[in-house]
N, C-alpha and C positions, 0 to 999 in steps of 0.2 A: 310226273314233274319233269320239262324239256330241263337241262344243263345249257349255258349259254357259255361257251369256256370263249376269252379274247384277254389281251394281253395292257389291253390299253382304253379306257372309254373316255372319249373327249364330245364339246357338246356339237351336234349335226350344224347348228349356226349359232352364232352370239358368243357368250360365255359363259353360260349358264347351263347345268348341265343338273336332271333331278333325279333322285333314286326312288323309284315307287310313289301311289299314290295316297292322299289323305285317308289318314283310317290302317294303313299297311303293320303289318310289320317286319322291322328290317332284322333279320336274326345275325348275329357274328357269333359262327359256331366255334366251341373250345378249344385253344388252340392257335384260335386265329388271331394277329396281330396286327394293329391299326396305325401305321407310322404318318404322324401330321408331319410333312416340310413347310406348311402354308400357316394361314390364320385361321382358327378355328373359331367361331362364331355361331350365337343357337344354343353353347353348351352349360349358359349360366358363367356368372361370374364370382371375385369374390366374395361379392357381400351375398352369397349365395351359399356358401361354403359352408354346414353344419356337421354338428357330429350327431352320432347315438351312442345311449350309456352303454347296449349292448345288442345285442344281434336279434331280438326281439321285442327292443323299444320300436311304439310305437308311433312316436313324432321324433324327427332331428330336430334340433334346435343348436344358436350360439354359445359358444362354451359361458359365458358370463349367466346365459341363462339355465344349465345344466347342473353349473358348481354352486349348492346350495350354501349361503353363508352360515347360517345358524349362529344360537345365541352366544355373545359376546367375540363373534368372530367377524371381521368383516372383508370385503371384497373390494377391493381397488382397481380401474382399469387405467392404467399408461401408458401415456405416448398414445391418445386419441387420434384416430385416422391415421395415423403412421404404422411403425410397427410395434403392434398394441402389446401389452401386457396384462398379468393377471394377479394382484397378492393379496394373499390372505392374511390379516393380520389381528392379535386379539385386540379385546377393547373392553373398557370395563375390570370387572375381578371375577375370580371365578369363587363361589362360594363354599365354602373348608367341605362341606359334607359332599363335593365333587373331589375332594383329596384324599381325604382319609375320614374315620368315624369320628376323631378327635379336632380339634381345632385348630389350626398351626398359623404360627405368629411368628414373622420372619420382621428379622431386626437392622440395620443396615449397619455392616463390621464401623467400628469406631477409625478415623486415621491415625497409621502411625506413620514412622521411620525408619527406613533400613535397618534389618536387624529385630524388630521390639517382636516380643511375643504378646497373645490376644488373651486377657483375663477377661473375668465377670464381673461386675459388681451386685450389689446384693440384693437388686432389682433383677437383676441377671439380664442384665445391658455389656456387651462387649465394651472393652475398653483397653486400650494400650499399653502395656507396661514395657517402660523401657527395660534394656539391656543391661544395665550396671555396670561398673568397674572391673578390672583386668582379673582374677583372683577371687569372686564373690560366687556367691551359691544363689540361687532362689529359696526361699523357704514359707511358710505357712506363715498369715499373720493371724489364721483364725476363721471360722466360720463364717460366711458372709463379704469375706473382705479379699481383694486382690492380693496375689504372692508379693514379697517385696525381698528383695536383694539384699545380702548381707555379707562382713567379710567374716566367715569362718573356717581357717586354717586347720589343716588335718590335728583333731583332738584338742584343738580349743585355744592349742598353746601358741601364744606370742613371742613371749620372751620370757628368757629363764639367764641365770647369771650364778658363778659358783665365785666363794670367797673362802679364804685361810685368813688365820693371825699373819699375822709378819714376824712376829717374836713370841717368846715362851713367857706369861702373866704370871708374878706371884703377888700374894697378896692375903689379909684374909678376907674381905672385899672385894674381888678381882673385876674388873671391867675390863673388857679386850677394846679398846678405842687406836690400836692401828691393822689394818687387815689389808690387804693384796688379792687382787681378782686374777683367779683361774683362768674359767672359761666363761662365755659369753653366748647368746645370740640373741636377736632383738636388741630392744633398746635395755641397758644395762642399770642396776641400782648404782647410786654413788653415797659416799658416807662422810661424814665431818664428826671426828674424835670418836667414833664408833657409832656414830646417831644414820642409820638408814633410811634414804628417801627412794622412796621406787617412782621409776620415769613416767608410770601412769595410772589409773586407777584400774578397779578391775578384783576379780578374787587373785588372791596368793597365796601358795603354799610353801610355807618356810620351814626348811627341815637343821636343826642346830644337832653337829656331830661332836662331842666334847671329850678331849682325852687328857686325862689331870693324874696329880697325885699331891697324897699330903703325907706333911714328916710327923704324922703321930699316928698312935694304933687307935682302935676302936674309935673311928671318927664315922661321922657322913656330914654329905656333902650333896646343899640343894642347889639344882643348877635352873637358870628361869629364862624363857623368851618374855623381854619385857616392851612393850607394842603402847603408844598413843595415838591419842584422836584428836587431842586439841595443842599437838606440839609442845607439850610442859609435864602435863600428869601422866605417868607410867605405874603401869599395875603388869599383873605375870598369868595371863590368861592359858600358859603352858611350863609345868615345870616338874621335875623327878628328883626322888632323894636316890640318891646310890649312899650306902653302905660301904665302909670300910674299916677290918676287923684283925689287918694283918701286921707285920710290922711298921717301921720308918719307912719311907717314900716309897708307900706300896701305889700301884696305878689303877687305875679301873677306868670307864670311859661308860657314854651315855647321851642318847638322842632322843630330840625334843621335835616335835611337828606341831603345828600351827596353821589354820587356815584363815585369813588375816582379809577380811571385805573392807578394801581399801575405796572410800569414795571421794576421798579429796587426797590427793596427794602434798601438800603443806602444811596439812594437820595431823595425819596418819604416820607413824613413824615405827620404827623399830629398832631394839640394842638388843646384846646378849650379854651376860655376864651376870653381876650382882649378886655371885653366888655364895652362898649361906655356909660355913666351915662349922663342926661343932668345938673341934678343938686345933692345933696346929695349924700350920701354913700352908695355903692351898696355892697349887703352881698350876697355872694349863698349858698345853702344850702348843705350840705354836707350829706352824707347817700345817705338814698335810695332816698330823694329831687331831688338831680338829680343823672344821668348818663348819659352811655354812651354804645353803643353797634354798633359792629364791625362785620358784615357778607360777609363772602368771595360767591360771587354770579356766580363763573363763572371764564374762564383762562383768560385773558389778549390776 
């Protein structure tokens, strides 16, 4: 094989210049590189342009015709004759036994509002629950049924309210009907001639602390929380004998608890006193001797 080495080949006339004949083959051995400055022409164009899936497919083909859509999936092409595009997008549903072995049923979240948390209902349908008040808890309404907000203060207690006599009672009879408030929190009881009204409904535990004495010996003495419900008729649903065995104005003292389901507050009432002497004259002590103390435990 002659070597033709030259530096430049232009055509002998015209402008037309051909490399080998029909049938040839023109080898560009490895290595060697082919810089176009001009128009290239002959070598195919765009719409010419295929790919292969891999290095021994045997047809190239358009990428539209390469990328199989399959089922529930489809093929888009964009921007036609420009510069095209390709998306694949589902279509249809896909059916549960392509998800899982079991069936799955998705539900669309229910709307809330800044803040709401998402319950159930008893379809087991999301649903919104709002947020509640400043102070309130979530709590159980029960099987089946969305949580609901409530207000419950550490250990139930609202208000509670402490009382003394103002003076020392004698009498054999004795009714404490003037009394002076301690301490407080919450909303407070108030009383007319000794007749207690509490500011709300609700359980109450009323604890009556009694310190007395009578001027004769071998006496006792029954002391009574007396409590209504229709504002008139009083009965003594809590009451103690103490015993006394010792001389003249011997002392002894003695407490009374009550837990009082107050549900109307205008009919529900409470006094203390009307206590029972067997013999002599019974005095109670007024101050700190005794009281009285009023604990809201709970709603009604």
């Amino acid at each position: 094989m002659s070597t033709l080495e030259v530096d430049k080949i232009i055509p002998q006339s015209g402008t037309a210049t051909q490399l080998g004949e029909s049938g040839d083959t023109i080898t560009i051995p490895s290595g060697a590189t082919i810089t176009n400055n001009g128009t290239a022409t002959g070598f195919g164009s765009a719409d010419t342009e295929k790919v292969k899936v891999s290095a021994n497919d045997t047809t190239a083909g358009f990428l539209n015709g390469k990328l199989v859509a399959g089922t529930n999936i489809s093929l888009t092409e964009g921007s036609d004759g420009g510069n095209e595009t390709l998306t694949a997008a589902l279509t249809g549903t896909i059916a549960t036994a392509q998800i899982a072995d079991d069936a799955v049923t998705l539900a669309k979240m229910a709307p809330g509002t800044d803040g709401n948390i998402i319950s159930y209902d008893a379809s087991g349908n999301p649903v919104a629950v709002a947020t509640g008040n400043d102070g309130q808890v979530l709590t159980s309404a029960g099987a089946g049924a969305p949580p609901v907000f409530e207000t419950l203060p550490v250990g139930g207690i609202t208000a509670t309210s402490h009382w003394k006599p103002s003076a020392t009672t004698s009498g054999a009879y004795t009714n404490i009907t003037s009394w002076t408030q301690d301490v407080s929190m919450g909303a407070s009881m108030s009383h007319s001639s000794g007749v207690f009204t509490f500011p709300s409904t609700g359980f109450w535990l009323i604890t009556w602390f009694c310190t007395f004495n009578v001027n004769a010996s071998t006496d006792y003495v029954k002391l009574r929380i007396r409590t209504t419900t229709d504002n008139s008729n009083y009965n003594a649903p809590s009451f103690i004998y103490q015993g006394i065995d010792s001389g003249d104005t011997a002392h002894a003292s003695g407490t009374l608890n009550y837990l009082f389901d107050v549900t109307n507050t205008s009919t529900h009432k409470v006094a203390f006193g009307s206590a029972e002497v067997q013999t002599g004259t019974l005095t109670m002590l007024g101050g700190a001797g005794t009281k009285a103390t009023f604990l809201r435990v709970g709603d009604t």
